[in-house]
Every structure is written in C-alpha cells, then in structure tokens.
Predicted model as a PDB file, atoms N, CA, C, CB and O in Angstrom, pLDDT in the B-factor column:
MODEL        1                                                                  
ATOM      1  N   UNK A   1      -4.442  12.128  -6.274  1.00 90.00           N  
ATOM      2  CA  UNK A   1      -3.689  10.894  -6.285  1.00 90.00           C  
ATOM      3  C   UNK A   1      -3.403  10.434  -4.850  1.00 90.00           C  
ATOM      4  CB  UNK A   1      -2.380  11.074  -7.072  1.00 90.00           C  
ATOM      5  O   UNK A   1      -3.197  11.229  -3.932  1.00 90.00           O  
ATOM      6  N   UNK A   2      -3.403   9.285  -4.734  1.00 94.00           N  
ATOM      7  CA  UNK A   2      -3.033   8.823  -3.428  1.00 94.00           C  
ATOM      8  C   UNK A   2      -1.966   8.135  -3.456  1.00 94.00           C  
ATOM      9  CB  UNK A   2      -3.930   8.113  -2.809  1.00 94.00           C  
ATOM     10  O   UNK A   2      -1.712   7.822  -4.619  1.00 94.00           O  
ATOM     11  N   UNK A   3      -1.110   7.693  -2.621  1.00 95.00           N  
ATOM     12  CA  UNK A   3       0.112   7.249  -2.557  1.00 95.00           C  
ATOM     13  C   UNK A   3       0.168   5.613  -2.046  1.00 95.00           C  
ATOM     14  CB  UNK A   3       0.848   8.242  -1.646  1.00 95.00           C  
ATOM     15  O   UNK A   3      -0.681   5.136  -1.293  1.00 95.00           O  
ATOM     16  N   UNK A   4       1.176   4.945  -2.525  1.00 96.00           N  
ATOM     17  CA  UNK A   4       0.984   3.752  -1.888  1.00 96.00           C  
ATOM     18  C   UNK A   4       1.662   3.589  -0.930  1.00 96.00           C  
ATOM     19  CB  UNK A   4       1.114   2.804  -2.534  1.00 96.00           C  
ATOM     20  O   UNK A   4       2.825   3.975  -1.053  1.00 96.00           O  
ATOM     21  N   UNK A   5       1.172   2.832   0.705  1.00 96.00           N  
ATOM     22  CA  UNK A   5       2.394   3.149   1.100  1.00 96.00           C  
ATOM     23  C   UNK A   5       3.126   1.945   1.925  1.00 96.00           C  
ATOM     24  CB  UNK A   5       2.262   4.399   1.871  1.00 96.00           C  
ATOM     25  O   UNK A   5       3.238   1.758   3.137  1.00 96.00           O  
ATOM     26  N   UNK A   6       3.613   1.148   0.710  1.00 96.00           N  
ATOM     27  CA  UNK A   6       4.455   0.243   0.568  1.00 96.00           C  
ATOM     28  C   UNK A   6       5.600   1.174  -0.275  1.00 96.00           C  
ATOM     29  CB  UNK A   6       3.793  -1.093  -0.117  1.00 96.00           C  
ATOM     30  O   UNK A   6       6.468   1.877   0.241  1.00 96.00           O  
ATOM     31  N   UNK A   7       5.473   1.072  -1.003  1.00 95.00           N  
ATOM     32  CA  UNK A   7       6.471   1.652  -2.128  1.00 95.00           C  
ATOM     33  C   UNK A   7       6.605   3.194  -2.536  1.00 95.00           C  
ATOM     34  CB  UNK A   7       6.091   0.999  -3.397  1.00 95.00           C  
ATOM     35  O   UNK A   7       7.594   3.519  -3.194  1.00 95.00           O  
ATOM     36  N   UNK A   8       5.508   4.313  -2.119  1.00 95.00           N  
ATOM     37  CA  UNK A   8       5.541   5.546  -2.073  1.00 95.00           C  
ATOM     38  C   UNK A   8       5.552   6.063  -3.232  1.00 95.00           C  
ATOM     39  CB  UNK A   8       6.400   5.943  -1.424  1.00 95.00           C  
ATOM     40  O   UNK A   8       6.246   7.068  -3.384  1.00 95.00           O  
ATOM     41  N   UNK A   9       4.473   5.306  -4.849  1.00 95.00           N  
ATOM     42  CA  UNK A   9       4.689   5.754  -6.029  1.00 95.00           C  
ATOM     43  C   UNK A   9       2.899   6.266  -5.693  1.00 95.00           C  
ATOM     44  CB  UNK A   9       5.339   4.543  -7.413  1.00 95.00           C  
ATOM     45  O   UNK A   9       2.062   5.862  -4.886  1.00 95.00           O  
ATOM     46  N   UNK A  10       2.892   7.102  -6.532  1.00 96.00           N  
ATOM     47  CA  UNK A  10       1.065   7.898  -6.727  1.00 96.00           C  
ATOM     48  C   UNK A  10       0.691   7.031  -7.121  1.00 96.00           C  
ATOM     49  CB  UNK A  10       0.511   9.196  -7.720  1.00 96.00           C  
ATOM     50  O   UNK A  10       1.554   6.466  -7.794  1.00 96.00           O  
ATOM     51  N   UNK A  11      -0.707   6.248  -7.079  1.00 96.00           N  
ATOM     52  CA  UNK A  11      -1.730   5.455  -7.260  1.00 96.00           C  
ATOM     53  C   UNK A  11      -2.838   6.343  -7.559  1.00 96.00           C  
ATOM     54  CB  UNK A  11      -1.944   4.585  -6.160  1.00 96.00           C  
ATOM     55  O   UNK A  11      -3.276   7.080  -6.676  1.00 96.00           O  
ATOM     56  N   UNK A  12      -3.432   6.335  -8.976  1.00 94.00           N  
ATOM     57  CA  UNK A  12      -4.884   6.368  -8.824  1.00 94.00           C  
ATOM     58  C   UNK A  12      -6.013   5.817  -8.090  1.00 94.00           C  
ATOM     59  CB  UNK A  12      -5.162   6.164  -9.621  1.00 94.00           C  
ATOM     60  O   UNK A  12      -5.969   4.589  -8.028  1.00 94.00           O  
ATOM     61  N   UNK A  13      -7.070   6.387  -7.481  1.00 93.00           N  
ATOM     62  CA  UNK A  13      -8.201   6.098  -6.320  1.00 93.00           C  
ATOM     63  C   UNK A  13      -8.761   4.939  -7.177  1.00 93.00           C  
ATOM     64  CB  UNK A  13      -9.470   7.504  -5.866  1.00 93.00           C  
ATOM     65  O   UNK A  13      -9.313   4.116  -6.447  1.00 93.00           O  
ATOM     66  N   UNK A  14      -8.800   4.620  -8.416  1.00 95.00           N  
ATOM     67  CA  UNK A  14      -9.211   3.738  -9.489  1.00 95.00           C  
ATOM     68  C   UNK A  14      -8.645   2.444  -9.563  1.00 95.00           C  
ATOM     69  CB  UNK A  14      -8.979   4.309 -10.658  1.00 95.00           C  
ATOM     70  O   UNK A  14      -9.024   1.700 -10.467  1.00 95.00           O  
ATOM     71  N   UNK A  15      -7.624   1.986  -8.587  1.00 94.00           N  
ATOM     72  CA  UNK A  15      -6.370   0.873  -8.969  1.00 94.00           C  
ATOM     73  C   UNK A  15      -7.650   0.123  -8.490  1.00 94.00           C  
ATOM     74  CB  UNK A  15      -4.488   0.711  -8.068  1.00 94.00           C  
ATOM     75  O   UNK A  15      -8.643   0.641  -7.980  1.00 94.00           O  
ATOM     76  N   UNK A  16      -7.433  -1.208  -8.754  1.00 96.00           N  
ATOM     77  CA  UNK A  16      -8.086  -2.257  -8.283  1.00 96.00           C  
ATOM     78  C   UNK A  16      -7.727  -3.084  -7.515  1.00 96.00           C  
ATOM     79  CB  UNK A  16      -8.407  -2.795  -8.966  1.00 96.00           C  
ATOM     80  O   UNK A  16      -8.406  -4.025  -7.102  1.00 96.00           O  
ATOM     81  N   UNK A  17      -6.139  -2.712  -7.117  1.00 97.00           N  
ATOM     82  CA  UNK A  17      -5.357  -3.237  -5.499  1.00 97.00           C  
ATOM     83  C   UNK A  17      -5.463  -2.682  -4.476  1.00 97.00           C  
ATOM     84  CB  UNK A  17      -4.020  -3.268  -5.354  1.00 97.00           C  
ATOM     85  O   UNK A  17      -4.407  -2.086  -4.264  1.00 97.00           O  
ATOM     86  N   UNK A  18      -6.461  -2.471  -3.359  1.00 97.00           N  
ATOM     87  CA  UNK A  18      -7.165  -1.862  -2.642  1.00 97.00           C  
ATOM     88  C   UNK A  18      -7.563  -2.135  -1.338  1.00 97.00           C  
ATOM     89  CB  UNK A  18      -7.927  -1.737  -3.193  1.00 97.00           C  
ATOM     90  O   UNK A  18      -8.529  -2.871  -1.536  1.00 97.00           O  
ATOM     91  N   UNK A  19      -7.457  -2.032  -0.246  1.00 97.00           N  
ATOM     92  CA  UNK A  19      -7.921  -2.888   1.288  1.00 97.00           C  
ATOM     93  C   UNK A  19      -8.406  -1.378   2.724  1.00 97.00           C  
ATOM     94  CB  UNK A  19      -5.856  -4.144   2.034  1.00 97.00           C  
ATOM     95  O   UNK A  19      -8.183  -0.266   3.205  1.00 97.00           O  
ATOM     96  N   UNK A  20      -8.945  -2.241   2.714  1.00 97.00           N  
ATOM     97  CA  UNK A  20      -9.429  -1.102   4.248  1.00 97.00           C  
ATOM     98  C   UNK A  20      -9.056  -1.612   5.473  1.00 97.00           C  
ATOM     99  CB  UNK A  20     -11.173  -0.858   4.562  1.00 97.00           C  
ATOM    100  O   UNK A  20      -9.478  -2.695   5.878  1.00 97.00           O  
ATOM    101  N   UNK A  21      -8.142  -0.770   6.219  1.00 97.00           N  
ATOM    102  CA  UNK A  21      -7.468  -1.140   7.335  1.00 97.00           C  
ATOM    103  C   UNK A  21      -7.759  -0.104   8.350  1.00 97.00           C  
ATOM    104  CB  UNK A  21      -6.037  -1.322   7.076  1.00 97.00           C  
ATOM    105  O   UNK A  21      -7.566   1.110   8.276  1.00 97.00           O  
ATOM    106  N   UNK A  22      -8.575  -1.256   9.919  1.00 96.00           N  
ATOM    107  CA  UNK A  22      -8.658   0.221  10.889  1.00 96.00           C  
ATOM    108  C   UNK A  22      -9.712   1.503  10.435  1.00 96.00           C  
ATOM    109  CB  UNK A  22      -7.019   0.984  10.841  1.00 96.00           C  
ATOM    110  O   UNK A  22      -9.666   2.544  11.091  1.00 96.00           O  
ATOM    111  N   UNK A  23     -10.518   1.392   9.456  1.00 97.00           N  
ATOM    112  CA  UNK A  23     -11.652   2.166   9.058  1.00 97.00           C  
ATOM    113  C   UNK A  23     -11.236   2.968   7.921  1.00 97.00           C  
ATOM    114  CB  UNK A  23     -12.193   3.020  10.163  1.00 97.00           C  
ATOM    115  O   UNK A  23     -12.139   3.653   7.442  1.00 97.00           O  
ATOM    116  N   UNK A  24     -10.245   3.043   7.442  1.00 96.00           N  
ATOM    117  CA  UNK A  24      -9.328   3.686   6.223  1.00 96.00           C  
ATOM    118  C   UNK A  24      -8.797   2.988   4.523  1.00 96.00           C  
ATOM    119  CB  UNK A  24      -7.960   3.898   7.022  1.00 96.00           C  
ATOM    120  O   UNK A  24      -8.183   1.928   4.405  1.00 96.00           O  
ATOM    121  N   UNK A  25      -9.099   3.630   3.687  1.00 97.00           N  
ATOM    122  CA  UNK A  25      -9.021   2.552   2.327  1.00 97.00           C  
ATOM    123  C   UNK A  25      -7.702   2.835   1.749  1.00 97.00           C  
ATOM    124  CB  UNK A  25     -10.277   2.805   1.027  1.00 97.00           C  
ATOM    125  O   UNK A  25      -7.580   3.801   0.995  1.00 97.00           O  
ATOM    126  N   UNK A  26      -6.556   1.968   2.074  1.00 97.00           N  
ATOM    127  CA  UNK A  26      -5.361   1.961   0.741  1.00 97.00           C  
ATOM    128  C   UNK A  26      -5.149   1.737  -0.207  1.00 97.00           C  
ATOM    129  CB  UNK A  26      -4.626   1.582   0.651  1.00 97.00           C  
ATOM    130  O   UNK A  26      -5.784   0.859  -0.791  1.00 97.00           O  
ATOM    131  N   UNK A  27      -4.188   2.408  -0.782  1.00 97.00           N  
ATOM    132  CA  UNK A  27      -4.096   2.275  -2.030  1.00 97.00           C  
ATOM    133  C   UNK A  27      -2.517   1.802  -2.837  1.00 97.00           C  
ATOM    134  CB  UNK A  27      -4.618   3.561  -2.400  1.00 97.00           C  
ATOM    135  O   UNK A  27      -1.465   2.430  -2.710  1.00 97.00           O  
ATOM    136  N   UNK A  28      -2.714   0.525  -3.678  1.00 97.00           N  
ATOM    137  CA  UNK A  28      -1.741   0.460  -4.031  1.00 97.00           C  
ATOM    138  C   UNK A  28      -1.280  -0.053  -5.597  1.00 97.00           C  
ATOM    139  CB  UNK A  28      -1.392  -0.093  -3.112  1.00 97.00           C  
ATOM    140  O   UNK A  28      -2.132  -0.668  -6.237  1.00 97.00           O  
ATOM    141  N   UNK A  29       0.219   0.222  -6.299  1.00 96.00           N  
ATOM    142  CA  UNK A  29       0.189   0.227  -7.166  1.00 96.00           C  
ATOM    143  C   UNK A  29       0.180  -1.536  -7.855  1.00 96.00           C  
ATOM    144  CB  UNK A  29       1.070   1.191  -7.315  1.00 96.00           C  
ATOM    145  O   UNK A  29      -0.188  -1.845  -8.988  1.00 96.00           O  
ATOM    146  N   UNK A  30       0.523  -2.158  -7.141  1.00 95.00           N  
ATOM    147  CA  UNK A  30       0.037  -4.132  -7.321  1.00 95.00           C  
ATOM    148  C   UNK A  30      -0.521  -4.531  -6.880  1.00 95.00           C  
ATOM    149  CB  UNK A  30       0.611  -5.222  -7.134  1.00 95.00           C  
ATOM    150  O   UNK A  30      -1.357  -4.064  -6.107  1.00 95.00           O  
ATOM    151  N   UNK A  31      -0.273  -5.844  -7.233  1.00 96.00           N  
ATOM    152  CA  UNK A  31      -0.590  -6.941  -6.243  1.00 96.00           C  
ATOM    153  C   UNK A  31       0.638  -7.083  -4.614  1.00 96.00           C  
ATOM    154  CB  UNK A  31      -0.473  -8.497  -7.372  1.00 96.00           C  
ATOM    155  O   UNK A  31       0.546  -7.142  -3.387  1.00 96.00           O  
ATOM    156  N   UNK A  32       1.785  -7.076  -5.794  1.00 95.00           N  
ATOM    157  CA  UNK A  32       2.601  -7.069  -4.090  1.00 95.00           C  
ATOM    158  C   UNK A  32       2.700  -6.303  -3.528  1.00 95.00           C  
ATOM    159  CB  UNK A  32       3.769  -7.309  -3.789  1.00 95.00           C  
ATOM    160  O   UNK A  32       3.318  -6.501  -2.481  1.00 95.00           O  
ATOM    161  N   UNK A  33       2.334  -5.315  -3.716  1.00 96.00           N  
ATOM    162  CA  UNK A  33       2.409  -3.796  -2.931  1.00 96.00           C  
ATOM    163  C   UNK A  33       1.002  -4.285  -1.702  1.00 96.00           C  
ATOM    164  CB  UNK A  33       1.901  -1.971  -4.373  1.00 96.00           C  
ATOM    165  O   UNK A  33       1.106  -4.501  -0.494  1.00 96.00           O  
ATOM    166  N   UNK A  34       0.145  -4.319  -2.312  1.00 97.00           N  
ATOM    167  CA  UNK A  34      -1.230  -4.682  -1.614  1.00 97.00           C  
ATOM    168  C   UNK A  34      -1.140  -6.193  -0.281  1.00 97.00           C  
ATOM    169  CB  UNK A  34      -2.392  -5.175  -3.168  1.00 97.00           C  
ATOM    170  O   UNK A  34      -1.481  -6.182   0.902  1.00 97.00           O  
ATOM    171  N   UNK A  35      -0.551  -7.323  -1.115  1.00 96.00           N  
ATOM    172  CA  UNK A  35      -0.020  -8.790  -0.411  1.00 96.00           C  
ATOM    173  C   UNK A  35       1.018  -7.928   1.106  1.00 96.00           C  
ATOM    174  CB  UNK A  35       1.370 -10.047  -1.986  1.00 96.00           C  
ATOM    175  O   UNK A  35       0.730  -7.985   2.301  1.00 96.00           O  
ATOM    176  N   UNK A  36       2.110  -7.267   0.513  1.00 95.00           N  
ATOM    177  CA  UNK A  36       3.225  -6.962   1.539  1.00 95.00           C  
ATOM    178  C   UNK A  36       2.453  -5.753   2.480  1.00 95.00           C  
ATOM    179  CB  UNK A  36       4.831  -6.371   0.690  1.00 95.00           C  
ATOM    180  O   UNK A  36       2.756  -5.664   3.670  1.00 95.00           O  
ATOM    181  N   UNK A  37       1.795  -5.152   2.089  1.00 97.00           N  
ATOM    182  CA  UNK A  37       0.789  -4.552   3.157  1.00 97.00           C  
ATOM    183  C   UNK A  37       0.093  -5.210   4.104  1.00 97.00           C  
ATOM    184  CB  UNK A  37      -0.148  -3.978   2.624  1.00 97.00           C  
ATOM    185  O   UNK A  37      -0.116  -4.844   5.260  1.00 97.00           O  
ATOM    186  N   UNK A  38      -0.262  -6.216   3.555  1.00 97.00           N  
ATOM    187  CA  UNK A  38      -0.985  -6.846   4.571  1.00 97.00           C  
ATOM    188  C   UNK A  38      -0.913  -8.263   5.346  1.00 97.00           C  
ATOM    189  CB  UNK A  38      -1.990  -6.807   4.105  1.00 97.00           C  
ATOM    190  O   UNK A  38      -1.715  -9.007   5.912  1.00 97.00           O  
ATOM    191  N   UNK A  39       0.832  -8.237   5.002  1.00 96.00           N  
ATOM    192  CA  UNK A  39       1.281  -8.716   6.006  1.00 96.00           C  
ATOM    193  C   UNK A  39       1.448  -8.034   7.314  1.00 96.00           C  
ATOM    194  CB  UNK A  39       2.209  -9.113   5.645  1.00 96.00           C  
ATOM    195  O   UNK A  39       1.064  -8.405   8.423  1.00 96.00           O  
ATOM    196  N   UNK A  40       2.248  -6.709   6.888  1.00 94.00           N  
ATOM    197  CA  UNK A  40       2.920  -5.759   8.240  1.00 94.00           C  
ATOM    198  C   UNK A  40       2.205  -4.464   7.626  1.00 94.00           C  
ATOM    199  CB  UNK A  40       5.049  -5.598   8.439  1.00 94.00           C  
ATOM    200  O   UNK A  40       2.659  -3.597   6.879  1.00 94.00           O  
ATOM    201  N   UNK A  41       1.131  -4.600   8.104  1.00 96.00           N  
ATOM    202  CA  UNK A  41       0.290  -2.931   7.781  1.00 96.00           C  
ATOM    203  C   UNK A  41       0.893  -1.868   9.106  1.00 96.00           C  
ATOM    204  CB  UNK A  41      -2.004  -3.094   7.989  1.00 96.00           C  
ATOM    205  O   UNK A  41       0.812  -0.654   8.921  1.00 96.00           O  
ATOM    206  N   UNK A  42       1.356  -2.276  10.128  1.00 96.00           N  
ATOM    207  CA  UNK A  42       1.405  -1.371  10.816  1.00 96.00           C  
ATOM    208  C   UNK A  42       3.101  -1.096  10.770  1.00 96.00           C  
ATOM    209  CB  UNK A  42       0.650  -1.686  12.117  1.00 96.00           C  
ATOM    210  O   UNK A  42       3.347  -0.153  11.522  1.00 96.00           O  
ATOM    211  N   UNK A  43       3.971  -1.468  10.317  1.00 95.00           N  
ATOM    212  CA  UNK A  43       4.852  -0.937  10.003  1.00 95.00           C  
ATOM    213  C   UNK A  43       5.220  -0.308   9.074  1.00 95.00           C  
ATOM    214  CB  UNK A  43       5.327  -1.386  10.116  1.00 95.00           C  
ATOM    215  O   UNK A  43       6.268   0.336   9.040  1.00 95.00           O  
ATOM    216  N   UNK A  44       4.045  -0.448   7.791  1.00 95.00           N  
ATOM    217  CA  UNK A  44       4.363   0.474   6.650  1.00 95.00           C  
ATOM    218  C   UNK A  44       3.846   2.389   7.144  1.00 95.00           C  
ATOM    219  CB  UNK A  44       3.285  -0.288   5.103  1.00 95.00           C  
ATOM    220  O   UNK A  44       4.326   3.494   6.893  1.00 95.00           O  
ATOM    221  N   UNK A  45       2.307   1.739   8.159  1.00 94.00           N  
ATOM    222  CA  UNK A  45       1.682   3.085   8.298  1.00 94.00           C  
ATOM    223  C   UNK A  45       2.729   4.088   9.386  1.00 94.00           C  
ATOM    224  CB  UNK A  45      -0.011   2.826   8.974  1.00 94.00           C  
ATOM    225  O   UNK A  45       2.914   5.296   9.240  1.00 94.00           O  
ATOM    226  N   UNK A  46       3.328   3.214  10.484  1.00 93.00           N  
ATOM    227  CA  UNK A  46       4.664   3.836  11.656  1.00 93.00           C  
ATOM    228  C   UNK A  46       5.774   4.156  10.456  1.00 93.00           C  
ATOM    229  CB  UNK A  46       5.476   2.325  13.124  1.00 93.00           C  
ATOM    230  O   UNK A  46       5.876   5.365  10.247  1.00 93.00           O  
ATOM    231  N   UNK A  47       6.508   3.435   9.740  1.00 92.00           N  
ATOM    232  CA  UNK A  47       7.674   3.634   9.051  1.00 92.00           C  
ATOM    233  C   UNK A  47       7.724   4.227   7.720  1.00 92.00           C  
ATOM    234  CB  UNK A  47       8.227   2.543   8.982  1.00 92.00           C  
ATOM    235  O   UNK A  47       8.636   4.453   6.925  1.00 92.00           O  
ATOM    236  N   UNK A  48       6.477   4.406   7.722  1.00 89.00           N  
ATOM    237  CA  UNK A  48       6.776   4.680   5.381  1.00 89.00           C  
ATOM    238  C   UNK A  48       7.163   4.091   4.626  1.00 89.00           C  
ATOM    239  CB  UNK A  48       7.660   5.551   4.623  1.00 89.00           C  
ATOM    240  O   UNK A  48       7.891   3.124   4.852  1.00 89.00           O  
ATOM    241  N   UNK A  49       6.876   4.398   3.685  1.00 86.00           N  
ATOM    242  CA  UNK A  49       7.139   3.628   2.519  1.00 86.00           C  
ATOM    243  C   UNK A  49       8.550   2.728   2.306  1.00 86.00           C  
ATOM    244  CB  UNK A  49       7.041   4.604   1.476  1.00 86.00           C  
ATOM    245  O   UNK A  49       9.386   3.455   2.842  1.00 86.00           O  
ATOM    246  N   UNK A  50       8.959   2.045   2.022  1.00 85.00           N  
ATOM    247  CA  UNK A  50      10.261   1.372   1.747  1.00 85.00           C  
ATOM    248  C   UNK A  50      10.421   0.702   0.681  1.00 85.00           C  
ATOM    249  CB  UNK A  50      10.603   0.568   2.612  1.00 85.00           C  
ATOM    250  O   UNK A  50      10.751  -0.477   0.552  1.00 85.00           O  
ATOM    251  N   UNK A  51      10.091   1.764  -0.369  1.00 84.00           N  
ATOM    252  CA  UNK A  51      10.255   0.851  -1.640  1.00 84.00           C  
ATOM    253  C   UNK A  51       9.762  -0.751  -2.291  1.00 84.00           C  
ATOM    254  CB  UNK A  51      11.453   0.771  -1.595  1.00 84.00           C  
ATOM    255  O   UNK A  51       9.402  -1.761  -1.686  1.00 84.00           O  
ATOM    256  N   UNK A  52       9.888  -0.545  -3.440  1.00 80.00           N  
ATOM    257  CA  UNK A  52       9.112  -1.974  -4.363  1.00 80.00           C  
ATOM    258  C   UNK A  52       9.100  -2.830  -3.499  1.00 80.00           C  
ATOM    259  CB  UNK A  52       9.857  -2.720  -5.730  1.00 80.00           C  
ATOM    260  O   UNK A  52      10.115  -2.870  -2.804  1.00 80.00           O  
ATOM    261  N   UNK A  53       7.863  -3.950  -3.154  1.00 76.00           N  
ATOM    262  CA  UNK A  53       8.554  -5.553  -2.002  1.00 76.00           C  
ATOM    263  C   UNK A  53       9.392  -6.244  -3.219  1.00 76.00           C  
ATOM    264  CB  UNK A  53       6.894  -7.142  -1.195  1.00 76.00           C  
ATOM    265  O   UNK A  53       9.640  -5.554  -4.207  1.00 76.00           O  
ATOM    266  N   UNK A  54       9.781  -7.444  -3.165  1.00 66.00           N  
ATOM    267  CA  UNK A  54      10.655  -8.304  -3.825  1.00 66.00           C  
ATOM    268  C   UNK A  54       9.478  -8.752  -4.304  1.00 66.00           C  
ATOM    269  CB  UNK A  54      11.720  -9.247  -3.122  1.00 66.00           C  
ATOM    270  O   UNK A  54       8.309  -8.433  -4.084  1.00 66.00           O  
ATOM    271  N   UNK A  55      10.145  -9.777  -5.197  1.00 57.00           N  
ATOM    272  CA  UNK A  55       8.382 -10.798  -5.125  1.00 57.00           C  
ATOM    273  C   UNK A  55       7.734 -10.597  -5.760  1.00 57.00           C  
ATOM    274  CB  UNK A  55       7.362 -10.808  -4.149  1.00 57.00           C  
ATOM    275  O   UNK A  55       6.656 -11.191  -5.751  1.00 57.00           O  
TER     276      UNK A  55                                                      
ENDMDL                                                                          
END                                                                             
C-alpha cells in the first residue's frame, strides 16, 4: 500500500488519482487529495501529510 501524502490514508497502487513529480509516482485517495498536491507538492513532500483538503 502506498500512502497519500496529502491526507496520510493507504491508497492502493491501483487508484486512478495519480501524478509523477520530480521522477516519482503519487498516490492518492481523490480527486482533491491529487488537485491539493499539486498545487503545493513540495510542502506536502517537506511537511507530511495534513489531513483531508477542504473542497
């Protein structure tokens, strides 16, 4: 399982909310999990997870 890391819930490698950042593939459990990633990808990957986005 991989983790999302917007929100820090296990994601299956199977989700279909998905992006490659910097040569690396994330994984996440939405759409907004995936959208709020990629606004501020580099503060989720420096800070961790911070729970559900709004939205």
């Amino acid at each position: 399982m991989m983790i999302d890391p917007v929100c820090g819930m296990e994601v299956d490698e199977r989700s279909p909310y998905k992006t490659m950042y910097k040569g690396k593939i994330y994984y996440f459990c939405s759409s907004n999990c995936l959208k709020e990633f990629q606004k501020k990808p580099e503060e989720y990957l420096r800070g961790g997870p911070k729970g559900m986005p709004h939205g």
